[in-house]
TORKOL-4160 file (C-alpha; in steps of 0.2 Angstrom, whole numbers, padded with zeros to 4 digits, m for minus):
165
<pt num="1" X="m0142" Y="m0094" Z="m0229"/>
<pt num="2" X="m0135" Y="m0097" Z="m0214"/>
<pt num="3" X="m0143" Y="m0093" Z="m0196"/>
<pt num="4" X="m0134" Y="m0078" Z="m0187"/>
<pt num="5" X="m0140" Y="m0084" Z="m0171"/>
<pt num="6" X="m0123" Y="m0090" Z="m0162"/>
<pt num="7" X="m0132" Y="m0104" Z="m0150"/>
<pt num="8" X="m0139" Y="m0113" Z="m0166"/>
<pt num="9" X="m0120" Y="m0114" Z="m0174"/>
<pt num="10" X="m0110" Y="m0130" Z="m0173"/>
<pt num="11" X="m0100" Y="m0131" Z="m0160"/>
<pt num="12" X="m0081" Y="m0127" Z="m0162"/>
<pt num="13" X="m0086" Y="m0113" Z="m0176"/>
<pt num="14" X="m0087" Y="m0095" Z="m0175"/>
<pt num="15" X="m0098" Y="m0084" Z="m0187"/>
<pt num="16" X="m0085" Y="m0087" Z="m0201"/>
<pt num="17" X="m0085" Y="m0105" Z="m0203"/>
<pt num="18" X="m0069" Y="m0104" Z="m0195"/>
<pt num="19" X="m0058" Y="m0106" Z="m0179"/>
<pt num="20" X="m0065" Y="m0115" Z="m0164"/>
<pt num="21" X="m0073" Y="m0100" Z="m0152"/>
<pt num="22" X="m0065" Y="m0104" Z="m0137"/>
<pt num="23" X="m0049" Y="m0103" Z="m0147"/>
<pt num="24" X="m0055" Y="m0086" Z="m0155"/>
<pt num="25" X="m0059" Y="m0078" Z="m0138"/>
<pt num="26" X="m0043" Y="m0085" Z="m0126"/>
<pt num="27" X="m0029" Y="m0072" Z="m0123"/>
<pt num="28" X="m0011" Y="m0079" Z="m0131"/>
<pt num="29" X="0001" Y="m0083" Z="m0119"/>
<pt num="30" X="0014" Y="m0067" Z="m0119"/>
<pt num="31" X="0029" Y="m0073" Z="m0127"/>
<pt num="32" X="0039" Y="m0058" Z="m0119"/>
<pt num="33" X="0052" Y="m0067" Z="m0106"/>
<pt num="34" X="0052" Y="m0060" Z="m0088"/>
<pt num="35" X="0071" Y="m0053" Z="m0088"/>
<pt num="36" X="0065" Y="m0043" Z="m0102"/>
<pt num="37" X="0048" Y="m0039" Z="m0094"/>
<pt num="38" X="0057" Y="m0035" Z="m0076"/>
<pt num="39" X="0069" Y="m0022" Z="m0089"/>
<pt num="40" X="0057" Y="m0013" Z="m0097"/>
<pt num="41" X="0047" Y="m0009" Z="m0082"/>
<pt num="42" X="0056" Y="m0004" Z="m0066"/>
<pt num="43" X="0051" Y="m0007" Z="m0050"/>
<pt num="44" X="0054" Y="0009" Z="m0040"/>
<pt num="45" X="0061" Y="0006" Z="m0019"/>
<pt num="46" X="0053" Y="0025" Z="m0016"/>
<pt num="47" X="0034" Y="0015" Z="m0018"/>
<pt num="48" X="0036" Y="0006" Z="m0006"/>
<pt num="49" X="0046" Y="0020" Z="0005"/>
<pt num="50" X="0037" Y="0035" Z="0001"/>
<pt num="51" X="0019" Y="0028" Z="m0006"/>
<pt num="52" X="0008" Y="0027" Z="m0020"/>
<pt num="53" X="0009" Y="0035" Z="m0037"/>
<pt num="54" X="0006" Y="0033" Z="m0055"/>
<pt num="55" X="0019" Y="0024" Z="m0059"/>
<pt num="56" X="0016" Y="0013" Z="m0047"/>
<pt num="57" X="m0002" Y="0009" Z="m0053"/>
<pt num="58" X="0005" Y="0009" Z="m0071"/>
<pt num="59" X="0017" Y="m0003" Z="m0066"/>
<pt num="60" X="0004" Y="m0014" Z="m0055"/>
<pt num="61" X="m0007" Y="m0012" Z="m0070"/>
<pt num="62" X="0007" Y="m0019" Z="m0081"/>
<pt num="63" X="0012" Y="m0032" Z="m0068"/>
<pt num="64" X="m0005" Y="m0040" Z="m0067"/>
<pt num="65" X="m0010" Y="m0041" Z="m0083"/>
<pt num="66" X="0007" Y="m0051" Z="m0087"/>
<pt num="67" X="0003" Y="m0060" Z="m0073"/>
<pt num="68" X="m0013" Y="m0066" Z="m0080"/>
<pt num="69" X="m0010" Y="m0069" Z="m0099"/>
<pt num="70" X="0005" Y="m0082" Z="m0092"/>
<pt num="71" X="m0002" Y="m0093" Z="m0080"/>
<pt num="72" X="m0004" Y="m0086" Z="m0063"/>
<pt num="73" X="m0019" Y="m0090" Z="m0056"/>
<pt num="74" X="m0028" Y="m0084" Z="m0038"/>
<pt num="75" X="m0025" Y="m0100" Z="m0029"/>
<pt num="76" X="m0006" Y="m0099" Z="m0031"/>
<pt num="77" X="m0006" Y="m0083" Z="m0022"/>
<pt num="78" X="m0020" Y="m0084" Z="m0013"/>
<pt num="79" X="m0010" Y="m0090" Z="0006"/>
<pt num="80" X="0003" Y="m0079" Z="0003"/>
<pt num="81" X="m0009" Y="m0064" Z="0001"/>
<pt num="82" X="m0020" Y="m0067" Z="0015"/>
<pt num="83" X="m0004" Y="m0068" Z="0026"/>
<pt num="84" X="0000" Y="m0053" Z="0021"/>
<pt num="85" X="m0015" Y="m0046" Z="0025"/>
<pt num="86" X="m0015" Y="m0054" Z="0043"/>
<pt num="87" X="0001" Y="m0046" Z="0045"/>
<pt num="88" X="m0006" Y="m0029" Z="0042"/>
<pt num="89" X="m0020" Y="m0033" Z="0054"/>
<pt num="90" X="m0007" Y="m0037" Z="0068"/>
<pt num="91" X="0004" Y="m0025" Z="0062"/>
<pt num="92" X="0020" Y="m0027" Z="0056"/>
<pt num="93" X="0029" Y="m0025" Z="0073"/>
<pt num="94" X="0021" Y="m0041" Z="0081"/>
<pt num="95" X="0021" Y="m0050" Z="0060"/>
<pt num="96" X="0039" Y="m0048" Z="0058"/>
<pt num="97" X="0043" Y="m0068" Z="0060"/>
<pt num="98" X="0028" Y="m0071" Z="0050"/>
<pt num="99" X="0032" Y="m0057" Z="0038"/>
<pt num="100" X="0050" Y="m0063" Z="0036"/>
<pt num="101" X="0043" Y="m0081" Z="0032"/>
<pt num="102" X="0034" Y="m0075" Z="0016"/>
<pt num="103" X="0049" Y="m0074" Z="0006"/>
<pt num="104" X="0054" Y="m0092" Z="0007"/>
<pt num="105" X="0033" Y="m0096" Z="0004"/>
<pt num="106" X="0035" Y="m0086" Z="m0012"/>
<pt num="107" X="0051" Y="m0097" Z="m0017"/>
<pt num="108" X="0043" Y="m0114" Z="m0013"/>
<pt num="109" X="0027" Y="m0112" Z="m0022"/>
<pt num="110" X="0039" Y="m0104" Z="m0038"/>
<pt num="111" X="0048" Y="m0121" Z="m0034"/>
<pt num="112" X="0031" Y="m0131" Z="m0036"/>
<pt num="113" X="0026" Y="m0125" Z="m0051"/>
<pt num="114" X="0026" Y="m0135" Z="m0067"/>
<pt num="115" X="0025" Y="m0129" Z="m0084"/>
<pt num="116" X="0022" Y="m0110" Z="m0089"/>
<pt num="117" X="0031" Y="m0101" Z="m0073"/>
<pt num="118" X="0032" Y="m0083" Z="m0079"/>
<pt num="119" X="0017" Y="m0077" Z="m0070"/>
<pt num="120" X="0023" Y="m0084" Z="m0054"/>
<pt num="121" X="0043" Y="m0079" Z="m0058"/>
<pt num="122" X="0036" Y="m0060" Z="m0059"/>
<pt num="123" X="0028" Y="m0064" Z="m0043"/>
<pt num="124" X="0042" Y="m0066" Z="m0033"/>
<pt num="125" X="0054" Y="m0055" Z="m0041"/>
<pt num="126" X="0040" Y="m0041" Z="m0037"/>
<pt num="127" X="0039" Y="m0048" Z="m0020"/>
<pt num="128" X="0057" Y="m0051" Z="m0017"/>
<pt num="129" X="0061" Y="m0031" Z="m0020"/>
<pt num="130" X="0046" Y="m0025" Z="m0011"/>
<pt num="131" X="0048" Y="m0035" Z="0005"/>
<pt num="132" X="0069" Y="m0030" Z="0005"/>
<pt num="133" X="0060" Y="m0009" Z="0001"/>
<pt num="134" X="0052" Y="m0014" Z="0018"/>
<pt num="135" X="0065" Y="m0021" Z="0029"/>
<pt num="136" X="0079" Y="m0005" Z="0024"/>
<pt num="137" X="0064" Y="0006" Z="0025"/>
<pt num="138" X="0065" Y="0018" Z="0041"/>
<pt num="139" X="0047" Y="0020" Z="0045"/>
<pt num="140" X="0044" Y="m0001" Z="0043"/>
<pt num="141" X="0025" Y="m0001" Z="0046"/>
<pt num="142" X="0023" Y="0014" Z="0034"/>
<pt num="143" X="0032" Y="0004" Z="0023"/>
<pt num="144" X="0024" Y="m0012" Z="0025"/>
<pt num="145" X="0007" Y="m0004" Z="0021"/>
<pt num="146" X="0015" Y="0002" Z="0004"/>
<pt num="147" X="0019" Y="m0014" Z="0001"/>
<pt num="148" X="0002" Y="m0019" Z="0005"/>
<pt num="149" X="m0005" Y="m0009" Z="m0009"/>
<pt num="150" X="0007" Y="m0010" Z="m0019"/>
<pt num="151" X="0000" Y="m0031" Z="m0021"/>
<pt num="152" X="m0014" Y="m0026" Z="m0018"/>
<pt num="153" X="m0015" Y="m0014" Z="m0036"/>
<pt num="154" X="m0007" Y="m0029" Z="m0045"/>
<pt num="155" X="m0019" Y="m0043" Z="m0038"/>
<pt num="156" X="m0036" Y="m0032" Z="m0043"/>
<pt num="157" X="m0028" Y="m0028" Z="m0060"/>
<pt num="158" X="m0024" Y="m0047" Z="m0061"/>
<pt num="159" X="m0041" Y="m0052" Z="m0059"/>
<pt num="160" X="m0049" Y="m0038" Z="m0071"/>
<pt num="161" X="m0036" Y="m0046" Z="m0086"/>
<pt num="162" X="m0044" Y="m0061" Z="m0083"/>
<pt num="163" X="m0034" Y="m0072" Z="m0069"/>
<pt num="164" X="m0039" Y="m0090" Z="m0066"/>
<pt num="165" X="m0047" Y="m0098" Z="m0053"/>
Protein backbone atom coordinates (compact mmCIF):
# COMPACT_ATOMS: atom_id res chain seq x y z
CA UNK A 1 0.00 0.00 0.00
CA UNK A 2 1.49 3.05 -0.88
CA UNK A 3 1.55 6.31 1.57
CA UNK A 4 -0.82 9.08 0.58
CA UNK A 5 1.21 11.51 2.35
CA UNK A 6 2.73 13.76 -0.60
CA UNK A 7 6.16 14.82 1.48
CA UNK A 8 7.08 11.19 1.91
CA UNK A 9 6.69 10.41 -2.09
CA UNK A 10 9.75 10.34 -4.22
CA UNK A 11 10.64 13.20 -5.74
CA UNK A 12 9.63 14.05 -9.42
CA UNK A 13 6.39 11.86 -8.74
CA UNK A 14 2.90 12.91 -8.35
CA UNK A 15 0.21 10.52 -6.46
CA UNK A 16 0.02 8.41 -9.70
CA UNK A 17 3.33 7.23 -10.01
CA UNK A 18 3.51 9.56 -12.77
CA UNK A 19 4.72 12.88 -14.34
CA UNK A 20 7.32 15.02 -12.32
CA UNK A 21 4.93 17.61 -9.92
CA UNK A 22 6.46 20.63 -10.83
CA UNK A 23 5.71 19.64 -14.47
CA UNK A 24 2.10 18.64 -13.35
CA UNK A 25 1.49 21.88 -11.67
CA UNK A 26 3.34 24.61 -14.32
CA UNK A 27 0.98 26.43 -16.70
CA UNK A 28 1.79 25.62 -20.63
CA UNK A 29 3.13 28.31 -22.51
CA UNK A 30 0.11 29.70 -24.74
CA UNK A 31 0.68 28.57 -28.14
CA UNK A 32 -1.73 31.35 -29.58
CA UNK A 33 0.57 34.01 -31.62
CA UNK A 34 0.16 37.69 -30.59
CA UNK A 35 -1.32 39.01 -34.13
CA UNK A 36 -3.87 36.53 -33.59
CA UNK A 37 -4.30 37.46 -29.89
CA UNK A 38 -4.16 41.34 -30.72
CA UNK A 39 -7.36 40.25 -33.44
CA UNK A 40 -9.34 38.57 -31.35
CA UNK A 41 -9.27 41.13 -28.55
CA UNK A 42 -9.47 44.69 -29.62
CA UNK A 43 -8.01 47.44 -27.90
CA UNK A 44 -10.60 50.22 -27.81
CA UNK A 45 -9.00 54.25 -28.15
CA UNK A 46 -12.52 55.41 -26.19
CA UNK A 47 -10.66 53.57 -22.75
CA UNK A 48 -8.25 55.53 -22.79
CA UNK A 49 -10.40 58.78 -23.87
CA UNK A 50 -13.51 58.35 -22.14
CA UNK A 51 -12.40 55.86 -19.00
CA UNK A 52 -12.92 52.56 -17.70
CA UNK A 53 -15.49 49.86 -18.40
CA UNK A 54 -15.92 46.16 -18.66
CA UNK A 55 -14.53 45.60 -21.64
CA UNK A 56 -11.73 47.26 -20.64
CA UNK A 57 -11.11 45.01 -17.40
CA UNK A 58 -12.03 42.01 -19.62
CA UNK A 59 -9.52 42.94 -22.02
CA UNK A 60 -6.91 43.75 -19.17
CA UNK A 61 -7.90 40.56 -17.65
CA UNK A 62 -7.28 38.85 -21.02
CA UNK A 63 -4.06 40.83 -21.53
CA UNK A 64 -2.44 39.93 -18.38
CA UNK A 65 -3.10 36.43 -18.08
CA UNK A 66 -1.43 36.09 -21.75
CA UNK A 67 1.03 38.08 -20.52
CA UNK A 68 1.89 35.67 -17.77
CA UNK A 69 1.50 32.22 -19.36
CA UNK A 70 4.30 33.53 -22.15
CA UNK A 71 7.09 34.97 -20.24
CA UNK A 72 6.59 38.42 -18.95
CA UNK A 73 7.90 38.80 -15.90
CA UNK A 74 7.75 42.04 -13.21
CA UNK A 75 11.20 42.98 -13.57
CA UNK A 76 10.76 43.56 -17.42
CA UNK A 77 8.25 46.03 -16.80
CA UNK A 78 8.84 47.11 -13.69
CA UNK A 79 10.96 50.75 -14.74
CA UNK A 80 8.63 51.38 -17.36
CA UNK A 81 5.83 51.27 -14.81
CA UNK A 82 7.20 53.21 -12.12
CA UNK A 83 7.88 55.99 -14.71
CA UNK A 84 4.58 55.99 -15.51
CA UNK A 85 3.59 56.32 -12.29
CA UNK A 86 6.01 59.30 -11.48
CA UNK A 87 4.52 60.80 -14.40
CA UNK A 88 1.13 60.81 -12.97
CA UNK A 89 2.51 62.19 -9.63
CA UNK A 90 4.03 65.21 -11.59
CA UNK A 91 1.33 65.29 -13.91
CA UNK A 92 1.26 64.70 -17.32
CA UNK A 93 1.73 68.48 -18.20
CA UNK A 94 5.29 68.70 -16.49
CA UNK A 95 5.97 64.53 -17.73
CA UNK A 96 5.45 64.97 -21.21
CA UNK A 97 9.32 64.67 -22.25
CA UNK A 98 9.56 61.83 -19.80
CA UNK A 99 6.17 60.50 -20.91
CA UNK A 100 7.09 60.79 -24.65
CA UNK A 101 10.47 58.68 -23.77
CA UNK A 102 8.48 55.63 -22.67
CA UNK A 103 7.69 54.46 -25.99
CA UNK A 104 11.26 53.92 -27.12
CA UNK A 105 11.88 52.13 -23.25
CA UNK A 106 9.10 49.79 -24.23
CA UNK A 107 10.99 49.03 -27.85
CA UNK A 108 14.50 48.57 -26.22
CA UNK A 109 13.66 46.30 -23.63
CA UNK A 110 11.37 44.22 -26.45
CA UNK A 111 14.70 44.56 -28.35
CA UNK A 112 16.58 42.82 -25.38
CA UNK A 113 14.73 40.00 -24.89
CA UNK A 114 15.86 36.58 -25.83
CA UNK A 115 13.75 33.69 -26.26
CA UNK A 116 9.84 33.56 -25.66
CA UNK A 117 8.83 37.42 -26.62
CA UNK A 118 5.16 37.23 -26.82
CA UNK A 119 4.38 38.48 -23.37
CA UNK A 120 6.63 41.49 -23.86
CA UNK A 121 5.38 41.92 -27.78
CA UNK A 122 1.75 42.31 -26.12
CA UNK A 123 3.32 44.64 -23.96
CA UNK A 124 4.10 47.21 -26.22
CA UNK A 125 1.65 46.79 -28.84
CA UNK A 126 -0.89 47.61 -25.60
CA UNK A 127 1.48 50.38 -24.79
CA UNK A 128 2.10 51.57 -28.15
CA UNK A 129 -1.92 52.24 -28.74
CA UNK A 130 -2.61 53.60 -25.36
CA UNK A 131 0.11 56.18 -25.18
CA UNK A 132 -0.99 57.39 -29.22
CA UNK A 133 -5.07 57.30 -27.38
CA UNK A 134 -3.18 59.74 -25.13
CA UNK A 135 -1.28 62.19 -27.18
CA UNK A 136 -4.67 62.65 -29.77
CA UNK A 137 -6.77 62.75 -26.75
CA UNK A 138 -8.34 66.46 -26.01
CA UNK A 139 -8.32 66.22 -22.28
CA UNK A 140 -4.40 64.77 -22.20
CA UNK A 141 -4.27 64.39 -18.30
CA UNK A 142 -7.71 62.75 -18.17
CA UNK A 143 -6.50 60.60 -20.61
CA UNK A 144 -3.12 59.84 -19.23
CA UNK A 145 -4.90 58.77 -16.04
CA UNK A 146 -6.90 56.25 -18.13
CA UNK A 147 -3.89 55.06 -19.36
CA UNK A 148 -2.70 54.74 -15.99
CA UNK A 149 -5.44 52.24 -15.19
CA UNK A 150 -5.82 50.83 -17.91
CA UNK A 151 -1.89 49.10 -16.97
CA UNK A 152 -2.55 49.18 -14.03
CA UNK A 153 -5.89 46.44 -14.43
CA UNK A 154 -3.39 44.33 -16.67
CA UNK A 155 -0.28 44.45 -14.33
CA UNK A 156 -2.69 43.17 -11.05
CA UNK A 157 -4.25 40.62 -13.39
CA UNK A 158 -0.60 39.63 -14.40
CA UNK A 159 0.33 38.98 -11.22
CA UNK A 160 -2.91 37.12 -9.95
CA UNK A 161 -2.08 34.49 -13.25
CA UNK A 162 1.04 33.92 -11.73
CA UNK A 163 3.77 36.40 -13.31
CA UNK A 164 7.45 35.76 -12.44
CA UNK A 165 9.63 37.58 -10.38
Amino acid sequence: MQDSNPRKQSYGQNRAGGQRRDNFNQKQKDDYPVQKWIDENQFQEEWIKNGTDSEMIKYAEKAGEYMAKNDLTNSKIRSIYGEMKRIQMVGIEKGKASFLLLRPKVAYALGREKGNKKGLQLFKFIFDEASKAVEMASNESKAFNNFCNLFEAILAYHKAHGEKD
